[in-house]
Structures are given as C-alpha cells and as structure tokens.
C-alpha positions as CSV (number, residue, x, y, z in Angstrom):
1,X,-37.2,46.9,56.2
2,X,-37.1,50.6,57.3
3,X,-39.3,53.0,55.7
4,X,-36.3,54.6,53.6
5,X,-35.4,51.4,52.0
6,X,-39.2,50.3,51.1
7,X,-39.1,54.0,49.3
8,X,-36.1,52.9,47.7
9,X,-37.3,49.8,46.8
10,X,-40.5,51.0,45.3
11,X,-38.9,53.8,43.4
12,X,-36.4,51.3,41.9
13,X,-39.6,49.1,41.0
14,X,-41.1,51.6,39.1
15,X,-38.2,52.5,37.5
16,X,-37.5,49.0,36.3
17,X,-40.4,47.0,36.0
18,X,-43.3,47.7,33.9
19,X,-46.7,48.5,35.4
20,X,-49.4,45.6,36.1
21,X,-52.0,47.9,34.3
22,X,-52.4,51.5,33.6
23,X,-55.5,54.1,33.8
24,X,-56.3,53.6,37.1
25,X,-58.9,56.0,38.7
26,X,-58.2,57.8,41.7
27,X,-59.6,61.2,42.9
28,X,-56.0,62.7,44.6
29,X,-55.3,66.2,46.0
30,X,-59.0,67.3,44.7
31,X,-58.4,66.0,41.1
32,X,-59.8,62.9,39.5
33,X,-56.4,61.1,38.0
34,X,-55.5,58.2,36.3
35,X,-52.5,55.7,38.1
36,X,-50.5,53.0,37.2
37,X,-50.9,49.8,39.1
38,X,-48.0,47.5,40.4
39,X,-47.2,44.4,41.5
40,X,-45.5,45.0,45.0
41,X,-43.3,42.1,47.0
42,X,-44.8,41.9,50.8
43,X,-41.7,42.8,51.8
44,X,-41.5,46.0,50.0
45,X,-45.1,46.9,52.1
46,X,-46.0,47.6,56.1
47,X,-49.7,47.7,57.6
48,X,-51.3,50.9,58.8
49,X,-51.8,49.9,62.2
50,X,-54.3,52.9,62.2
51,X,-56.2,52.1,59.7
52,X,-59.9,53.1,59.9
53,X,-61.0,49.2,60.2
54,X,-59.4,48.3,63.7
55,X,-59.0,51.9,65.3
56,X,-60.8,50.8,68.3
57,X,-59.1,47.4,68.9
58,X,-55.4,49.4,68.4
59,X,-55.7,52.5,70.0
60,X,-57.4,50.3,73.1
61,X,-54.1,48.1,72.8
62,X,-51.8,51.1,73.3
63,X,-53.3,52.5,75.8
64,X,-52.9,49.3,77.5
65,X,-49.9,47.8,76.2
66,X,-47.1,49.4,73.9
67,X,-47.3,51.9,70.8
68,X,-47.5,49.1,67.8
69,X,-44.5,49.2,65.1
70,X,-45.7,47.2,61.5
71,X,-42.2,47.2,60.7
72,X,-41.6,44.7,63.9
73,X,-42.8,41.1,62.8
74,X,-44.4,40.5,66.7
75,X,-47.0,44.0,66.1
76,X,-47.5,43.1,62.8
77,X,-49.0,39.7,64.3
78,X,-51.0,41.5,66.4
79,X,-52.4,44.2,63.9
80,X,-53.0,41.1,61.6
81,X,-55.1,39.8,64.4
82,X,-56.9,42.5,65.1
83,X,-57.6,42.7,61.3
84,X,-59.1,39.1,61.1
85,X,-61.2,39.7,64.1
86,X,-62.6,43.2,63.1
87,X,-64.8,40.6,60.7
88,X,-64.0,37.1,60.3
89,X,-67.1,35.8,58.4
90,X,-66.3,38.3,55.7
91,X,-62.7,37.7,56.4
92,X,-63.4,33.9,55.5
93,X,-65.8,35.0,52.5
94,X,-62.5,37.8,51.4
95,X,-60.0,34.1,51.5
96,X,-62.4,31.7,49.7
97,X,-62.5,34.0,47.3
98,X,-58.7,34.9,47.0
99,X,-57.6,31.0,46.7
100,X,-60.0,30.6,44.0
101,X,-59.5,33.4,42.0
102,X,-56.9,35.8,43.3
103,X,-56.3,39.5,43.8
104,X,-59.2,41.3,42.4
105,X,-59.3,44.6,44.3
106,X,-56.3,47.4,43.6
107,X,-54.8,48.7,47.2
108,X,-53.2,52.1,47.4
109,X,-49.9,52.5,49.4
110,X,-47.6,55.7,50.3
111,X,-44.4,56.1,48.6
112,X,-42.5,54.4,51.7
113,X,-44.7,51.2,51.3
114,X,-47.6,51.8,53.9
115,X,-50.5,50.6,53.0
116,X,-53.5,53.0,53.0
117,X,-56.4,50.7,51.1
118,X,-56.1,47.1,51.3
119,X,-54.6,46.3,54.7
120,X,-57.2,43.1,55.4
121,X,-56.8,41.6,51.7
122,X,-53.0,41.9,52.4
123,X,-53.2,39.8,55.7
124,X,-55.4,37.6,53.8
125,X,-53.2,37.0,50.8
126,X,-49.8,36.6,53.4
127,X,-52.3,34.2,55.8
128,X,-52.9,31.7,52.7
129,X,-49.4,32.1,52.1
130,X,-48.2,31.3,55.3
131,X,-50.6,28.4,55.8
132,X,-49.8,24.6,54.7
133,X,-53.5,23.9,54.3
134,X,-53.7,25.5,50.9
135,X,-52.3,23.7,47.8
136,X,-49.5,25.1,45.7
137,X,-52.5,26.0,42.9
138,X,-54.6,28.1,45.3
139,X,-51.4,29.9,46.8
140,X,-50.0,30.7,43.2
141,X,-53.3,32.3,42.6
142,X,-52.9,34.7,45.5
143,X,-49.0,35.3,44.4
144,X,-46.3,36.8,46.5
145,X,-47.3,40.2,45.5
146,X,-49.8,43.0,46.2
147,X,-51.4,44.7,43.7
148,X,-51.7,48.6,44.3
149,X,-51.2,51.7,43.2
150,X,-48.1,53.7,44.6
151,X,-49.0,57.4,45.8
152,X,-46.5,60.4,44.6
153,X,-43.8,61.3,46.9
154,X,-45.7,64.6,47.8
155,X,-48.8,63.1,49.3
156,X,-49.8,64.7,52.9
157,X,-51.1,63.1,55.9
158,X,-54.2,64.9,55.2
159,X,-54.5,63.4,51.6
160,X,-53.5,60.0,52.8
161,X,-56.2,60.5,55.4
162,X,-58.8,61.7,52.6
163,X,-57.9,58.9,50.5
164,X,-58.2,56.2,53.5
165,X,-61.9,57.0,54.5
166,X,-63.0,58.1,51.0
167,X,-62.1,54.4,49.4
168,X,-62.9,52.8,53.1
169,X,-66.1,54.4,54.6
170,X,-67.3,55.9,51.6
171,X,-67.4,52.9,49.6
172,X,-66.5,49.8,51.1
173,X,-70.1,48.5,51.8
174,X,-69.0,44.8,51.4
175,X,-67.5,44.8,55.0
176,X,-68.7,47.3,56.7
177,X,-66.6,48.9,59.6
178,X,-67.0,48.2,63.7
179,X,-69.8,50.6,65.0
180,X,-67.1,52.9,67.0
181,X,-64.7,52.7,64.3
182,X,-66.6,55.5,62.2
183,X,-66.3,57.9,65.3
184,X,-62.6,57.8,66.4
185,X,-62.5,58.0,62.3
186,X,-64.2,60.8,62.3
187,X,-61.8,62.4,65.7
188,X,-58.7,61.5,63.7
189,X,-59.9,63.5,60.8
190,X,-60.8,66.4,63.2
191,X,-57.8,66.5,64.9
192,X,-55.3,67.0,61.4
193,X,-57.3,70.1,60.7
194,X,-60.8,68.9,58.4
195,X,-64.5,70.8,58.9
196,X,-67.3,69.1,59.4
197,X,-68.1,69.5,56.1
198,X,-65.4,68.0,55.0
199,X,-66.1,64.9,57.2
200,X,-69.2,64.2,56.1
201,X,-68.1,64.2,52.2
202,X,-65.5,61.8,52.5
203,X,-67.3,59.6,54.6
204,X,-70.5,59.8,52.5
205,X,-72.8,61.1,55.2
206,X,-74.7,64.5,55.9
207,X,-73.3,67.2,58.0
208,X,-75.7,66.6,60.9
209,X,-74.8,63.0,61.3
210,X,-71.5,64.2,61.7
211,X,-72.1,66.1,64.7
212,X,-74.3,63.5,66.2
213,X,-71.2,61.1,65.7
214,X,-69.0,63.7,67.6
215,X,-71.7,63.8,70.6
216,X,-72.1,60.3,70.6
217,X,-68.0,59.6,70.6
218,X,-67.9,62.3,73.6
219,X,-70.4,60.2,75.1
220,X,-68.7,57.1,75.0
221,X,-65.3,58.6,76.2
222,X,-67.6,59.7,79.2
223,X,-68.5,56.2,79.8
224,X,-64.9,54.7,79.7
225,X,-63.7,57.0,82.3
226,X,-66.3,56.8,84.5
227,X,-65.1,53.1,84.9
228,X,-61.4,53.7,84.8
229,X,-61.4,52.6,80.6
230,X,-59.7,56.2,79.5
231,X,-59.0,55.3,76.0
232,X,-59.8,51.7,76.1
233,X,-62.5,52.2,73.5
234,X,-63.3,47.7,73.1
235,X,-64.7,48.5,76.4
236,X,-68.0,50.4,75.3
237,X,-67.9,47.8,71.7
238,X,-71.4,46.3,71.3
239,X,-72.8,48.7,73.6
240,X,-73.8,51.6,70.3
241,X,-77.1,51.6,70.6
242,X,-77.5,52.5,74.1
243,X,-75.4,55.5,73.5
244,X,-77.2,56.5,70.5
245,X,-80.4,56.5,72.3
246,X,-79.0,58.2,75.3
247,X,-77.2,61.0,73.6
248,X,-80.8,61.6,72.2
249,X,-82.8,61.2,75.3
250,X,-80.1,63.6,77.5
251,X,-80.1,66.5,74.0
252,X,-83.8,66.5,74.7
253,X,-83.8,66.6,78.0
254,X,-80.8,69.6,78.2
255,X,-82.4,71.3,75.6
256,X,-85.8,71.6,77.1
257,X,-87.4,69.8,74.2
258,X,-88.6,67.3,76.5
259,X,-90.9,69.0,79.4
260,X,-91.7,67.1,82.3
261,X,-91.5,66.9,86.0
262,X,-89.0,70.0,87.7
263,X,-85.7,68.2,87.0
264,X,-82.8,70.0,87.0
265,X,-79.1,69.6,85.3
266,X,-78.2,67.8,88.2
267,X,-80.5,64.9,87.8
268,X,-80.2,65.1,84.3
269,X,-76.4,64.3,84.6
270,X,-77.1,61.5,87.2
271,X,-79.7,60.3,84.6
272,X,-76.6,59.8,82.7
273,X,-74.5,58.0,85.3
274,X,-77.3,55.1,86.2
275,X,-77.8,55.0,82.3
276,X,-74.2,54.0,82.4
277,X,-74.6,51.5,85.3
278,X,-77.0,49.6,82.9
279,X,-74.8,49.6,79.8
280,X,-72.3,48.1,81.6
281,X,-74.1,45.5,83.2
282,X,-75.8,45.1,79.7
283,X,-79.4,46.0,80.0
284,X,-81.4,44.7,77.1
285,X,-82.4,47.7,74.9
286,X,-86.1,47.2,75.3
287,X,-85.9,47.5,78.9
288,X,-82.9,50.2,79.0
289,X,-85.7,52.7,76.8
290,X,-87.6,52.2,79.7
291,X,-85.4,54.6,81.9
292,X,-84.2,57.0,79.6
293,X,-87.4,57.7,77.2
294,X,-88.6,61.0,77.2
295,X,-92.2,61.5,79.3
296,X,-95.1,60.8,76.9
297,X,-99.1,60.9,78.0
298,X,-98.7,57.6,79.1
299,X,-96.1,57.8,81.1
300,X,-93.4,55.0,79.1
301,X,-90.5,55.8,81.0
302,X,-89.0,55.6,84.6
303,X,-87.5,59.1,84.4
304,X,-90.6,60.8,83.3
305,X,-91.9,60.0,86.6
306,X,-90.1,61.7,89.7
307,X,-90.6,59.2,92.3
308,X,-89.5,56.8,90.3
309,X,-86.8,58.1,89.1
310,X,-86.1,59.3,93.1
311,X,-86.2,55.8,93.7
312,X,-83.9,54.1,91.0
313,X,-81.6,56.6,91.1
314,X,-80.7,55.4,94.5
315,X,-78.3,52.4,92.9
316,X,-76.1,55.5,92.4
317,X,-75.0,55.1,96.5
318,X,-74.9,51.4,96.6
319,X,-70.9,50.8,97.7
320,X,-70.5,47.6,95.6
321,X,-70.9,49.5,92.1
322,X,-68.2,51.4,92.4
323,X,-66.0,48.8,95.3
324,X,-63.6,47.6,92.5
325,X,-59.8,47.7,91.9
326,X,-58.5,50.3,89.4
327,X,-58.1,49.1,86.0
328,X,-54.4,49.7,86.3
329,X,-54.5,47.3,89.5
330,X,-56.4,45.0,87.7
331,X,-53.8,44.9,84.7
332,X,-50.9,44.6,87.1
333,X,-52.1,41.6,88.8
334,X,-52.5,39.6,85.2
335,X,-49.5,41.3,83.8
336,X,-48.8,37.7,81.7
337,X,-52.1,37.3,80.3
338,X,-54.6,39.1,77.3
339,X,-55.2,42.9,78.5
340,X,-58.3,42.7,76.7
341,X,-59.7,39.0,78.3
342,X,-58.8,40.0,81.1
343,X,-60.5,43.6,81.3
344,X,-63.2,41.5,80.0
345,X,-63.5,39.5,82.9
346,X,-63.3,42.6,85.3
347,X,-66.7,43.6,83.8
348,X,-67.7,40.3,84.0
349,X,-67.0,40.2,87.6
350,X,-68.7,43.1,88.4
351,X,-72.2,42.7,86.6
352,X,-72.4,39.4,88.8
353,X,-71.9,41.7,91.8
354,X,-74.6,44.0,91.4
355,X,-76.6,42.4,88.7
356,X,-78.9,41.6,91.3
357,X,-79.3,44.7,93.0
358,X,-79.9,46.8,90.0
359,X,-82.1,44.4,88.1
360,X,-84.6,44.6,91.1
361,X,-84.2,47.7,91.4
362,X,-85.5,48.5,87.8
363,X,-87.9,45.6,88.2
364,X,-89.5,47.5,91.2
365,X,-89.7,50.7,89.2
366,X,-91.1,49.2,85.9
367,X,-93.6,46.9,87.6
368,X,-95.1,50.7,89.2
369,X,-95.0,52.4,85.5
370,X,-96.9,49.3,83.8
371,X,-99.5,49.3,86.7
372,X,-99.7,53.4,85.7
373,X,-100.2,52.2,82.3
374,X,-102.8,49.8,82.9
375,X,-104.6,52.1,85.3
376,X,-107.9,52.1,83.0
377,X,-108.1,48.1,83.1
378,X,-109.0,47.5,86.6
379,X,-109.3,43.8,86.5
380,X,-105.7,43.5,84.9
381,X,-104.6,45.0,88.0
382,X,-106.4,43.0,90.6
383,X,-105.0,39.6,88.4
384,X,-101.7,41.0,88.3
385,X,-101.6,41.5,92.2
386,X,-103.7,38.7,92.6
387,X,-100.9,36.1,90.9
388,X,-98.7,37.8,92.6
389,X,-99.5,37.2,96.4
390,X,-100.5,33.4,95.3
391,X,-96.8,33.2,94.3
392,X,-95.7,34.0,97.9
393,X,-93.8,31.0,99.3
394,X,-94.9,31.4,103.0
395,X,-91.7,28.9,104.2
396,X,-89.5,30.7,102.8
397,X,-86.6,32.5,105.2
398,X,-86.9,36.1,103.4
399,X,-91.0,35.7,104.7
400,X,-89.5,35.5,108.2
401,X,-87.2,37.9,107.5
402,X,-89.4,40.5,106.3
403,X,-92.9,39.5,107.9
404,X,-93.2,42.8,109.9
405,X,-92.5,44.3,107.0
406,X,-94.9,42.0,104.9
407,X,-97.8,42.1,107.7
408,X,-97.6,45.9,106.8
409,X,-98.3,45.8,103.5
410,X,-100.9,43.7,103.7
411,X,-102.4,45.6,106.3
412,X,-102.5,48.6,103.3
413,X,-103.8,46.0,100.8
414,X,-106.8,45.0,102.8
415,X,-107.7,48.4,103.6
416,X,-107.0,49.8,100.0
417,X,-109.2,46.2,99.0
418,X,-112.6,47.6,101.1
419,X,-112.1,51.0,99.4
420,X,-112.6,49.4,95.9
421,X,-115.2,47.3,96.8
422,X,-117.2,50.3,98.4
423,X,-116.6,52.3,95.5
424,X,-120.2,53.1,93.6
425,X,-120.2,53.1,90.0
C-alpha cells in the first residue's frame, strides 16, 4: 500500500470507527495535547527505516547495498532484522511479554501510516503473528492491530523528528539505544535545521555533551575512511570507548592542556592514526590508555615519552597495514553473500596480518614505560630482567638468527651489570 492510500485509509478509520481511548498525552508543535488512540490494521502502517534505533545498521546497508523502501515486503524484512538485532535479549523480554499480556505501550504514526514510536513492538507483534509456535490464545492477545496515536495532517519533518527522539532517547530507558545511534541521531537533527540547544532538550542531555557527541561522531567518520568504511558506521560498532577516550586525549593534547615533550600537530595527528591501527585490531582498553593518556609525573603513557612514541609510531610505515584490497573490491568479489559478514571478515583478515607486528610493537614500548615506573624498586628490575634471560630458549632458530645481535646486548648488560655493582651507597 502506497503512502496516499494508508492516508486514506487512516482518515476513513477515524472517520468511522470509534477511538481505542481518548486523553492521550503528547507534547506536539511545543504544546502539551491530549490525542485519541486507535486501533490500526498492519496494513494500514510502514516502518521508519530511519528510526533512531537502527540508524547505524541502515544507513551502513545503503551505503553498501540499495536505499531501503518499508513499503517493499523484501526491505521491510531486512529493517525488521535489523530491529531484532539492535537488542534481542530485550527484544525477547518485549515478546514474552506481548503473548502474555498484549499491547501495553501507545506508538505514534504520521498521517500516511509511518510509524514514528513503536517500530520494534510492531515487528514484535507481526513476528508472533507470523510465527506457528504461538498458540491461537497468545496471538489473539497481541491482535492484528497497532495501537497508536495518528499525528495531524500538518506535522513537519522537524516535529516528527522532535517527537521520534523526545519519546525514544529521552525516555525509553528500558532498551536503551546502540552506542553510535545517539550520534548519527544527533547529525540527523543537525542537518533539518535544530541548535545545539535544541538537541540536548529533546534528547535529555546538557549542551556540552552535545558537542562532545558531534566531536566524537567526526571522530568516528575519520576512522571509517581511513580504512575505506565511508559511511559504513557497523564498522567502528563496539569500538565507543576508544573513541571517547581518544577524542579526549587528542582535545587536550591540541589545546595545549596537556604539556609535555615538543610535539607538534603533526605527531599529534599521527597520534591519531596509530590510535586507529589499535581500534581496529581491537586493543583492549586498559592497554590502548596506555598510548594515548596524557603525560603524568609518572610517566603512564607511551606518548608522553618521545622515544617511545618515535619508536611505536613506526607501525605507521609497515606495508602490510595498509596492503589490502579496497572495500569496494572486497564487496565485488562476494557480491552474493552478507555485505556486512563479509566486511567483517576483511577486518578479521587483517588484524591476523599484523596483529603480531603491532602487538610487539606496543609490548616493546610498554615493557620500557613500566621499567620507568618501577625505576625506584631496583630489585623488581633486576627479577624482571632476570626471568627474562632465564626464559631464553638457546635452540631456538630466532637465537641463531639474531645471535650477533643478541651477543650485543649482552655485551651492554654485562657492562651496565659491573656499573651497579660498583655503585656506592
């Protein structure tokens, strides 16, 4: 059904039915007013395939695949997918408690039969529906109609916009929204014209958060193209913290907040591109702090230090980080299978190619900043370095390998030995 006969189809429903219930509150064009509520056939309704809830997972589709239609059964599969996924143990908790006791929560649909609030509990209800596993009982308690108020004929993009994240992001804490939903959300409101201000009221946060998201956002987009994901946003998904602490780390840093060694823009921006390296190859948080933290008096991070940093920002020229066919090759080649799987596995395959190389790499740096660290425990030192050469597996073929190398070293080690032990207290 086209979006001129669901209008019709509504309008005639209101005209000849009467209302589920009446007095509904609902805040609309900056006035609090009351609504009536109706019973709506599924037929009569269409998702928003940009609702707030799966931005991320749809916008990352089109960019990859085609511009999804809700009135074409086929999209409509696939938003109602994407809507499952964005949360399926709440999802499951949402149907338990739709077979047992029905509809609870009033949606809110445009005139033409989008639907602005409720888009998961109406893939839930027509799920149940569509599924033989549910008795007759449980799917006459979900019924073949979606309870929801009908917005005026006048309502704007921007007020259907308002109303989305005002009822979504402002209030519904019971399933709460991917981490990088909340910033395309908050780009989608910026782009039809709200402030700031604005922003942050109908999302229920302060001002400066909202410009932190923005930041943050630009950071991820940064990210995505600088390994050929332009607008594939599931590509930097469970990846939020990192970005949050390196949006801080790099606003210290260019703001002069931080003071430390003479670095300069330029290694301040290829701070940002090894920080990348590691979110892709997906440092644990703990240990990615440890490159990025601003300089303390103890010295807690790898960039604080300049040979350190000099030497880890070295993975930057290794050919096999960046030796990897474009995305759109890579998409080509599997033209018949899951974009997203198999983007997945692209990133799979290319942390197994240089996991190795930049995991020593950071090792090497981090085991220098704890020895700096534990320069005032002498002993934990000499055990430390002690275990270490003990370790050495002397048939080894890298001890061949490397034994002029290694004879070297321990050349230094001896020498820097008799210095300590001819050191008066």
């Amino acid at each position: 059904m086209e979006a001129r006969d669901r209008k019709a189809a509504l309008q005639e429903l209101q005209e000849q039915r009467k209302p589920y219930a009446e007095g509904y509150p609902l805040r609309f064009k900056g006035e609090n007013r009351q609504f009536k509520v109706w019973s709506i056939p599924f037929e009569f309704l269409v998702y928003n395939q940009y609702n707030g809830r799966i931005g991320s997972a749809v916008k990352s589709f089109e960019k990859q695949d085609h511009t999804l239609n809700p009135e074409d059964s086929k999209d409509a599969r696939i938003i109602e997918k994407f809507l499952w996924e964005s949360k399926v143990s709440a999802n499951e908790a949402t149907l338990n408690s739709l077979k047992n006791i029905g509809q609870q929560k009033i949606g809110i649909v445009t005139s033409d039969g989008v639907i602005i609030d409720g888009n998961r509990r109406a893939s839930l209800m027509k799920r149940i529906l569509k599924d033989q596993s549910y008795s007759t009982t449980e799917k006459e308690r979900v019924g073949n109609e979606f309870k929801a108020v009908i917005l005026p004929t006048d309502a704007t993009k921007e007020d259907i916009l308002r109303l989305e994240t005002s009822y979504q992001m402002g209030e519904d804490a019971k399933v709460e929204y991917n981490a990088i939903e909340k910033y395309l959300k908050c780009k989608d409101l910026k782009d039809v014209g709200f402030t700031d201000d604005e922003i942050a009221d109908f999302m229920g946060e302060k001002k400066s958060n909202i410009k932190t998201y923005f930041e943050i956002l630009n950071l991820m987009d940064e990210y995505l193209d600088y390994f050929g994901y332009n607008g594939i946003y599931t590509m930097a998904s469970g990846h939020e913290d990192s970005f949050i602490r390196l949006n801080t780390a790099l606003s210290q840093y260019n703001s002069g907040v931080a003071q430390m060694w003479d670095a300069n823009k330029e290694d301040i921006n290829d701070l940002k591109c090894v920080a990348f390296l590691y979110i892709r190859m997906d440092l644990p948080q703990m240990d990615f702090r440890q490159i990025i933290q601003k300089p303390t008096s103890t010295n807690t991070s790898i960039f604080a230090n300049k040979d350190l940093w000099n030497n880890i920002k070295t993975i930057l020229e290794l050919e096999e980080v960046f030796d990897e066919k474009s995305v759109e090759e890579t998409l080509e080649e599997h033209e018949d299978e899951d974009p997203q799987k198999v983007l997945n596995a692209r990133d799979a395959e290319w942390k197994k190619k240089v996991e190795k190389n930049l995991s020593n790499k950071f090792k090497e740096c981090t085991d220098v900043l704890e020895s700096r660290q534990a320069a005032k425990e002498p002993i934990r030192l000499i055990n430390k370095a002690l275990s270490a050469m003990e370790s050495i597996e002397r048939t080894s073929p890298a001890f061949k390998t490397d034994f002029e190398q290694i004879s070297n070293k321990l050349d230094k080690i001896i020498a820097l030995a008799e210095q300590l032990k001819s050191t008066e207290n």
